[in-house]
DOKETI-867460 format. One record per residue (C-alpha): x, y, z; residue in three letters; chain. Coordinates in pm, whole numbers, plus 50000, padded with zeros to 5 digits. Example, Ala and Ser with C-alpha at 12.3 -4.5 7.8 and 13.67 -1.06 7.14 Angstrom:
BEGIN
51230	49550	50780	ala	A
51367	49894	50714	ser	A
REM end
This chain:
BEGIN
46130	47992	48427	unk	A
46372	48319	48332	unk	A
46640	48236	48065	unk	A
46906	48302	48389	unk	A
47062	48020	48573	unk	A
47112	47991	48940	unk	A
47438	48083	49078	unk	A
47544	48012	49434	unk	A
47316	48080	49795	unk	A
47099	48050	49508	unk	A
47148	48374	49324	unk	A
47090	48375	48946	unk	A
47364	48405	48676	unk	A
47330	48739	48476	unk	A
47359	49133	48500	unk	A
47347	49257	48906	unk	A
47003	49424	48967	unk	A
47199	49788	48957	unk	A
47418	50014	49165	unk	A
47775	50045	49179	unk	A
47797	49669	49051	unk	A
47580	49745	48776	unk	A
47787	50006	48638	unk	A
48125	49791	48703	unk	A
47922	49526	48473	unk	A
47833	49783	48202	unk	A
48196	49949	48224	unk	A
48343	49761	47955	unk	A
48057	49846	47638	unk	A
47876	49672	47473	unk	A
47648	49497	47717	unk	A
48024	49268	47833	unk	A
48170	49259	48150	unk	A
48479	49480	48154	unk	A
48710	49154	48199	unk	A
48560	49029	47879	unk	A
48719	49332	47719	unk	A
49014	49312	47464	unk	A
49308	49442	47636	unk	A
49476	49755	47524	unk	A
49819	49811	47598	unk	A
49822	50129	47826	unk	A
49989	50448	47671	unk	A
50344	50493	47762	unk	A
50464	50795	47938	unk	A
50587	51084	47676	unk	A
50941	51181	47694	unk	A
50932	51446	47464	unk	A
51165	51678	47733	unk	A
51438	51412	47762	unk	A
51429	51383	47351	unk	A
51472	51762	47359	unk	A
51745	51796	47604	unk	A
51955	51517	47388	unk	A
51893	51705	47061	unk	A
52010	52003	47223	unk	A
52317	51800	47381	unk	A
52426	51667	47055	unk	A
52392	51987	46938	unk	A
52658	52178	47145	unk	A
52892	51865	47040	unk	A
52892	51953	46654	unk	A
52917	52288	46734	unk	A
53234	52244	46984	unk	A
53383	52046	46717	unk	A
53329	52313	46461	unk	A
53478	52548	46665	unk	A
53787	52329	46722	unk	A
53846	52248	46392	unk	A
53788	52583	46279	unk	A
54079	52710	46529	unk	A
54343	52442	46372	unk	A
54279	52476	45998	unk	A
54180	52834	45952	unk	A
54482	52958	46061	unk	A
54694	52689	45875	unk	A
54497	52794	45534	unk	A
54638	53144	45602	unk	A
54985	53014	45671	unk	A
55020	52875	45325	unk	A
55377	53026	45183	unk	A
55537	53055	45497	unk	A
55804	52857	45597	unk	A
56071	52802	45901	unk	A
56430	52755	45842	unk	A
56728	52802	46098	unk	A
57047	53038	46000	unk	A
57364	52835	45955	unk	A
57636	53091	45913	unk	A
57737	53409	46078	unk	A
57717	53652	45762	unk	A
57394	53818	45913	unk	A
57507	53828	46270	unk	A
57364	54012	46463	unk	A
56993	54008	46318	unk	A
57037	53647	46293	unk	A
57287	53465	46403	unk	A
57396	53084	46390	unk	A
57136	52819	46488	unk	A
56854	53164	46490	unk	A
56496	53011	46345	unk	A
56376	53249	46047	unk	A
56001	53328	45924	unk	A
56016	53325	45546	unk	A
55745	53418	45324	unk	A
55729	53340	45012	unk	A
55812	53655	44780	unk	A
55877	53716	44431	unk	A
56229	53868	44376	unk	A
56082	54208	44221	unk	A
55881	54308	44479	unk	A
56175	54295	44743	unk	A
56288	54667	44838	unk	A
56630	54776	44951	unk	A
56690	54621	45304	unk	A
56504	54337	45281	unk	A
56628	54010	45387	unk	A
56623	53740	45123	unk	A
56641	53415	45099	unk	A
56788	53279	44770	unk	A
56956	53015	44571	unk	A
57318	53080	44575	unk	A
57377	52839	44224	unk	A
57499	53173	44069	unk	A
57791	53213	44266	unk	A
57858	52844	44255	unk	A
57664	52748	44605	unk	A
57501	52409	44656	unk	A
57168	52533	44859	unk	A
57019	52841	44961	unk	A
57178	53170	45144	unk	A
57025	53467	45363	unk	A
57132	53813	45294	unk	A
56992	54173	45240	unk	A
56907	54331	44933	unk	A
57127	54677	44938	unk	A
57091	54772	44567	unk	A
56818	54667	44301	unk	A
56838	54699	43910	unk	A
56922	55025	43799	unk	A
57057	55193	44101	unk	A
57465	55319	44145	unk	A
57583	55116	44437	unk	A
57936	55228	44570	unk	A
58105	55065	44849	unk	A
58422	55201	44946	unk	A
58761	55039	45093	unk	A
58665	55068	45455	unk	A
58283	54995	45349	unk	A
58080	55294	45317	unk	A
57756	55203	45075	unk	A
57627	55479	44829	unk	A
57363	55417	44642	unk	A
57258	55694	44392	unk	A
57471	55946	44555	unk	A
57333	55887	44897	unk	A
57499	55730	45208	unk	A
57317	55425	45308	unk	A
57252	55401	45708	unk	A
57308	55063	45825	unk	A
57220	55029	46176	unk	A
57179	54700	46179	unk	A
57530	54599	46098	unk	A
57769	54417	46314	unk	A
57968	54653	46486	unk	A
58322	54600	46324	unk	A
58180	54615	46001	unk	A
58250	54967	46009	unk	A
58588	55100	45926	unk	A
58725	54732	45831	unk	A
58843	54651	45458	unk	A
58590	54580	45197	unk	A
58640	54538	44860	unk	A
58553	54867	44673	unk	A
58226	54862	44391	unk	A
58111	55100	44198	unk	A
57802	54950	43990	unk	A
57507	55032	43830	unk	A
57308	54733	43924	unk	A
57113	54547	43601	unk	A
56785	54533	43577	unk	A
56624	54185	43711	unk	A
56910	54158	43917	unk	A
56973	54243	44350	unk	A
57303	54332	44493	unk	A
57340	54146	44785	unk	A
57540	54219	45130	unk	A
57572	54022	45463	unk	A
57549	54261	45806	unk	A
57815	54090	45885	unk	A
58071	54252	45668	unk	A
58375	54152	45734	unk	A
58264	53758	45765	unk	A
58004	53735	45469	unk	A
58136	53647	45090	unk	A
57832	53834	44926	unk	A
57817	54000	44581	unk	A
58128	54182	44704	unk	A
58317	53888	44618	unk	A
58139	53724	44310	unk	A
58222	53948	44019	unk	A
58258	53693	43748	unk	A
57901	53650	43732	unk	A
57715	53956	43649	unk	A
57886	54166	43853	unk	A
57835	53993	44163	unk	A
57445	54044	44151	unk	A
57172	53752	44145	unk	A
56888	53739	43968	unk	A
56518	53778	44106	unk	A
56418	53500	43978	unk	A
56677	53301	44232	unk	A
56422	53481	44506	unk	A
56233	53201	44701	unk	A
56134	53443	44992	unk	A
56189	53700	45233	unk	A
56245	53663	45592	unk	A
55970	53827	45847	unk	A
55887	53867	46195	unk	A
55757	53525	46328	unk	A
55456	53698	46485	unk	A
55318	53838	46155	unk	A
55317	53437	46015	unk	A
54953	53284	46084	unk	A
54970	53021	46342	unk	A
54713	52756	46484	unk	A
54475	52943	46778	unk	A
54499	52674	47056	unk	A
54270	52925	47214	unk	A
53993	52874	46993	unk	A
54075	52477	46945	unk	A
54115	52463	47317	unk	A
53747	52611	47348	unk	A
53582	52452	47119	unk	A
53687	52133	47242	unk	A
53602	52172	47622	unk	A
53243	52234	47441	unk	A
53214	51957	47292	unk	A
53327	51720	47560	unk	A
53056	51904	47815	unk	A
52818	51875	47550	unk	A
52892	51469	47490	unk	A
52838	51459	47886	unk	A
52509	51605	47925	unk	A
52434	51404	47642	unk	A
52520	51094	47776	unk	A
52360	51222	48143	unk	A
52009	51298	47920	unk	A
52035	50957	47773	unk	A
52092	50780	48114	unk	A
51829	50957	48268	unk	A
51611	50900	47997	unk	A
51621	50535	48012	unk	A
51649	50543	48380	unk	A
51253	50704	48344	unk	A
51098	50493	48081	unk	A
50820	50264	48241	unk	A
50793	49910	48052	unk	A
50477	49781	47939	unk	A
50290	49525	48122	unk	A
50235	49251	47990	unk	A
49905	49205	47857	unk	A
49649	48966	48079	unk	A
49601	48567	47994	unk	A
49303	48487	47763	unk	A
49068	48259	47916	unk	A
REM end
């Protein structure tokens, strides 16, 4: 009697006698039915072009926010030494006139040249707080400035377009001065409302000294200021790039298969 037992309709137990159920048997290796195999999970589905898509993503993000930050603090690094202050009196109507916002920059008093607008502290002609006038002689030039306020410096009239028209033919107090060195004479355009070194000449003849410089006043549009532009643009970029990412990543998940569960041991 074979070493095979009899099954049911009296077939025996054992390997089929061949065909397509003989090869189901010998499927699994190793002479074992394939539901006697160990079970392997199956291999999960790559995502390597969702993975991709989010790097990317992510990417455009930094690089929106590098282009946004770089449009708000590169300009303010170049602004450093500029400042904004508003005119309070009318001594340089009409280039600026009360309540007017000024661009100063930062300046050191011995650079300033004749018809520059300065700001400066007024201590030496007794004023609490800084004033804003022109410079219309430096140290070592021959300012005269006549009774009805003609300005001469070395010998040449000085044209002064920019002064208020009665300042012309009204009384100013006459100077004749050779301005000292370190020092500015100092006018308003204003003339005939603005107590400048016309009127201060108990200390050094009226004149202040460089040093009393903080700055001198510019057009606003040569200051540096923030590029909204660029920070504008750079953070529309990064908020399309934190959508896609978040689309990738929804998608992503959206696609993953899970794992079945593995079968029950017997």
């Amino acid at each position: 009697m074979s070493g095979w037992g009899s099954g049911t309709n009296g077939r025996p137990y054992g390997p089929p006698a061949g065909g397509q159920a003989a090869q189901k048997w010998d499927q699994g290796g190793q002479g074992r039915p394939q539901w006697q195999q160990p079970w392997q999970p199956p291999t999960p589905p790559r995502q390597h072009s969702s993975g991709i898509a989010l790097r990317v993503a992510l990417g455009v993000v930094a690089a929106g926010v590098v282009v946004a930050i770089a449009g708000i603090l590169v300009p303010t690094a170049g602004g450093t030494g500029y400042r904004t202050m508003r005119e309070v009196s009318q001594s340089m109507e009409p280039t600026y006139r009360p309540g007017d916002k000024v661009t100063i920059k930062e300046t050191d008093g011995s650079t300033l040249r004749d018809g520059d607008i300065a700001l400066f502290d007024g201590h030496d002609w007794g004023v609490q707080g800084a004033l804003l006038q022109r410079v219309v002689a430096r140290g070592g030039e021959h300012i005269v400035v006549t009774a009805t306020g003609t300005v001469t410096v070395d010998g040449k009239v000085r044209k002064e377009p920019y002064l208020y028209p009665s300042s012309y033919g009204g009384f100013s107090p006459p100077v004749d001065l050779v301005v000292p060195q370190g020092r500015l004479f100092m006018m308003g355009d204003h003339r005939v409302d603005s107590l400048d070194s016309r009127y201060h000449h108990d200390v050094a003849s009226g004149t202040i000294a460089e040093s009393a410089v903080a700055g001198k006043a510019v057009n606003s549009a040569s200051a540096p200021s923030t590029d909204f532009r660029w920070a504008g643009l750079g953070a529309g970029v990064a908020v399309a790039g934190l959508v896609a990412a978040i689309v990738v990543a929804v998608r992503s998940k959206r696609r993953a298969v899970p794992l079945p569960p593995p079968p029950p041991s017997y």
